[in-house]
C-alpha positions in Angstrom: -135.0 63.9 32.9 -131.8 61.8 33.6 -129.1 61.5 31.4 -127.9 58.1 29.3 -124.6 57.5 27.8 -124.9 54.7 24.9 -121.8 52.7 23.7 -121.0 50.9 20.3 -118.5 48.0 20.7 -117.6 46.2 18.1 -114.2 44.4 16.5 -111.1 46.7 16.7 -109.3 47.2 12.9 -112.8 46.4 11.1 -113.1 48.8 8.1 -116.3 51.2 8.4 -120.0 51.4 8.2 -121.3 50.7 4.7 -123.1 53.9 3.2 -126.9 52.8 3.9 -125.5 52.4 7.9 -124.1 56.0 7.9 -127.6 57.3 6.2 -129.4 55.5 8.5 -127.5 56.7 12.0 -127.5 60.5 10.4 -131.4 60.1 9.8 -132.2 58.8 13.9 -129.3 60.9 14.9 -131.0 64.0 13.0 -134.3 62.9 14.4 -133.2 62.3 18.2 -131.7 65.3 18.2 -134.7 67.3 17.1 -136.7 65.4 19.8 -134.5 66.7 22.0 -133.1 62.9 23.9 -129.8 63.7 21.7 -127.1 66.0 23.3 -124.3 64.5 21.5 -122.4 61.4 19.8 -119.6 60.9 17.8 -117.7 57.9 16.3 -114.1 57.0 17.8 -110.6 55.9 15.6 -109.4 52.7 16.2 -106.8 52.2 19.2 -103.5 52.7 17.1 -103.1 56.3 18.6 -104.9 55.7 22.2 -103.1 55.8 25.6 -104.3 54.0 28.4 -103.0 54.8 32.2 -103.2 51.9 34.2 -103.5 52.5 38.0 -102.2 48.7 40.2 -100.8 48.3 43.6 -100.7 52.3 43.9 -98.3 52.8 40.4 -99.3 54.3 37.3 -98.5 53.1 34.1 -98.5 54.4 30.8 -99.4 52.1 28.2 -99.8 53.5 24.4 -101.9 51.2 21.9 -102.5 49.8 19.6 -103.0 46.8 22.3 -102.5 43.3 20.4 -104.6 41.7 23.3 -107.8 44.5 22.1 -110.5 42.9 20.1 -113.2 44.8 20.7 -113.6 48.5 21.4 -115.5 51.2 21.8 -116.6 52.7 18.4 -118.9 54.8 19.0 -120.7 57.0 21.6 -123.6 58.6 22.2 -125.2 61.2 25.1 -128.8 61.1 25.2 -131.3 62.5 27.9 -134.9 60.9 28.3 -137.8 61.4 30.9 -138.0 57.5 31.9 -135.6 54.7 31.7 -138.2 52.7 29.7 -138.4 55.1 26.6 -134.1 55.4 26.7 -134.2 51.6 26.2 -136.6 51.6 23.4 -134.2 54.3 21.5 -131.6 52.3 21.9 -133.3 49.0 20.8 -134.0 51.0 17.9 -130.5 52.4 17.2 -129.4 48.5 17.6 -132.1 47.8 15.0 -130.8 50.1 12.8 -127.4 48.4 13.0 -128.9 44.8 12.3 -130.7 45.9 9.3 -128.1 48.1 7.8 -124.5 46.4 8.5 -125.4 43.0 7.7 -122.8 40.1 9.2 -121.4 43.0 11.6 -120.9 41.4 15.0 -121.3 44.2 17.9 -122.3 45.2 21.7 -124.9 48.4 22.1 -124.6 49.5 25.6 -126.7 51.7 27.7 -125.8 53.1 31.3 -127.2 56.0 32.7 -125.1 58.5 34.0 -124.7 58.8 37.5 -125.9 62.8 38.5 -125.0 65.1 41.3 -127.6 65.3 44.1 -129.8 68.4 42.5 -128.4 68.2 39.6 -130.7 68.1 36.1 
């Protein structure tokens, strides 16, 4: 079973999910996690409070948002685990689905990478 993490980018400083979107997530989040593919997820807050430390030509820099240049972030997250990579893709085709139908007009980027794991590791 390998491990997936999926990302939800989308405009920074939009307001949030309409009601039917939030119902919608709870119910496949609810149901993933009962399958077992869900370990965990969570929504982020916008970049207003975020720090970002920039490592260039061997310094470290410190650099606190929000960041004017930003237009789209990361807004949510989710950890899933699934036997194959084919059925990971299909659930989150489906979470991206659920996005289309339920946030009409709402521009955004699902992502899914799977994590990279430890030799031996499950």
């Amino acid at each position: 079973m390998a491990r997936y993490m999926g990302f939800v980018r989308l405009e920074e400083g939009i307001e949030g999910p309409p009601e039917q979107m939030s119902t919608a997530m709870g119910e496949f989040m609810a149901r993933s996690a009962a399958a077992g593919t869900l370990v965990d997820a969570g929504g982020l807050f916008g970049t207003e409070d975020s720090v970002n430390f920039v490592i260039r030509g061997g310094e470290m820099t410190r650099i606190d948002g929000p960041y004017a240049e930003t237009k789209e972030v990361v807004g949510g997250w989710a950890l899933m685990r699934f036997d194959d990579h084919e059925t990971a893709i299909a659930s989150c085709r489906e979470m991206a689905q659920l996005h289309l139908d339920h946030w009409p007009g709402r521009d955004l980027t699902i992502t899914l990478r799977q994590i990279s794991e430890a030799p031996g590791a499950d």
